[in-house]
C-alpha positions in Angstrom: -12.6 -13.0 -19.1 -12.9 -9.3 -17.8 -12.5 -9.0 -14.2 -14.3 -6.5 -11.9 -11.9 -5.3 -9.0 -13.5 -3.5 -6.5 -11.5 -2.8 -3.5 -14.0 -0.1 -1.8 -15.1 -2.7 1.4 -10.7 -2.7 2.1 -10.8 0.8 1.7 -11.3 1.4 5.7 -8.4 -0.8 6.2 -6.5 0.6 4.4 -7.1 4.1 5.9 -6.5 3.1 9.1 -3.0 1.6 8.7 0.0 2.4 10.0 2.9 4.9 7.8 5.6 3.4 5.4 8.8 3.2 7.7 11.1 6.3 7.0 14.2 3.9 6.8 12.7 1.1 4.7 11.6 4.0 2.3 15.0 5.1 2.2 16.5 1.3 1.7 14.0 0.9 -1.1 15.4 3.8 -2.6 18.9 3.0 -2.1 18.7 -0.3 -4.0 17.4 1.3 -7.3 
């Protein structure tokens, strides 16, 4: 079964939210 992702009506959404946290970025980075 072949499965059609189209994500273009969250695309808005996803646009519009907020930026990655400076310090979780760096804690995420930390731990690998």
């Amino acid at each position: 079964m072949k499965t059609a992702w189209d994500y273009t009506t969250l695309a808005d959404a996803y646009l519009s939210r907020p930026d990655y946290s400076d310090s979780a970025i760096d804690e995420l980075v930390a731990l690998a």
